[in-house]
N, C-alpha and C positions, 0 to 999 in steps of 0.2 A: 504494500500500500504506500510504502513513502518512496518510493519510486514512481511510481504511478501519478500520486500528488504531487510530489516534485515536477513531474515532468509534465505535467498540467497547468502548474505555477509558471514555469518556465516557455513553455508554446501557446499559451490560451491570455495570460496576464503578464507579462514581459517581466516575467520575474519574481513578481510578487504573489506574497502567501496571501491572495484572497480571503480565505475561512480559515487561515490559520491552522490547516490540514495538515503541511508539511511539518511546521514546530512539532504539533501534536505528536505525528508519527515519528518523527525522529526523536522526539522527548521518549518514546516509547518502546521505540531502538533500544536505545540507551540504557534504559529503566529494565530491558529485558535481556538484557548483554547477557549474564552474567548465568541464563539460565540456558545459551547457544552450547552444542555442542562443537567445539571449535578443534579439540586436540582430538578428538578420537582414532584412534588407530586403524588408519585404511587399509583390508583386508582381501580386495577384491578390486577389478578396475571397475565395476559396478556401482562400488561402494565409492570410489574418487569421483566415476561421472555424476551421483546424486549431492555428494557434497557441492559441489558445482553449480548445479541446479541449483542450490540455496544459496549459496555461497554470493553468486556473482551477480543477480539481481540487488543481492541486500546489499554489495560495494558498489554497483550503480546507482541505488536509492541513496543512499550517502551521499555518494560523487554530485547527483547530481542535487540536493536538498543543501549543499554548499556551494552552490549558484543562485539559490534564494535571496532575496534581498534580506528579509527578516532575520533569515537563519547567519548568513553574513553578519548583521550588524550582532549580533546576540555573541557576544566573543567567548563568553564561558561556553555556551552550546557549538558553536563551529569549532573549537579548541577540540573538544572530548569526541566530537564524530570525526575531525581530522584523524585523533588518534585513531581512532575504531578504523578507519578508512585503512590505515598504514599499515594497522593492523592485522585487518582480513585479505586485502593485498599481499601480503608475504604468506599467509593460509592459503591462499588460491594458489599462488606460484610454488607453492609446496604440493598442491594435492595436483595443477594442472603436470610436475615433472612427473609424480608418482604413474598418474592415468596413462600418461603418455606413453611410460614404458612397459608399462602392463598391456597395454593393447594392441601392441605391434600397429601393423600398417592402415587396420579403420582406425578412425579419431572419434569416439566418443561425443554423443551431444553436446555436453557439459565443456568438454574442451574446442568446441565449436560456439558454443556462447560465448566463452573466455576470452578467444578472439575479436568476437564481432564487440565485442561491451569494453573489456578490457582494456585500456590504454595511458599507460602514463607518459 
């Protein structure tokens, strides 16, 4: 969802949090960090493609809910998703190396989104 609202914010009102969706959902990011499975032990390339699928939408939601004007100007709140962003960026370039070499020559969904989304 704060992908979605962000990216709403961002194409629909030049930036701005309208309904104050984006704050919300990234206050709630935030608020729910802590219950993400982030370190789990990938055991399958299965198991790297679905991390992925979660993974990489929720460091787009980020990426792009710090393009917001609101969220921008709110320096403690862009501070802690910066981190979080940094964060789950080095978790994806962890689990895209894992998938990658577990699946030999098809690429995986997840490391097909990683591409298309992904970019520092």
């Amino acid at each position: 969802m704060l992908e979605l609202s962000a990216a709403r914010a961002i194409d629909a009102f030049e930036g701005k949090d309208k309904d104050g969706e984006v704050r919300d959902y990234a206050q709630k990011v935030l608020a729910t960090w802590p219950l993400g499975e982030f370190d789990v032990p990938l055991t399958s390339s299965v198991e790297a493609n679905w991390k992925l699928l979660r993974f990489v939408p929720l460091w787009h939601g980020i990426k792009l809910a710090l393009q917001v004007g609101e969220v921008k100007a709110d320096k403690t709140l862009s501070s802690l998703l910066a981190s979080r962003l940094k964060e789950l960026g080095q978790k994806i370039e962890e689990t895209v190396k894992e998938a990658s070499e577990r699946t030999g020559s098809r690429t995986p969904y997840g490391v097909q989104l990683f591409r298309q989304l992904y970019h520092e």
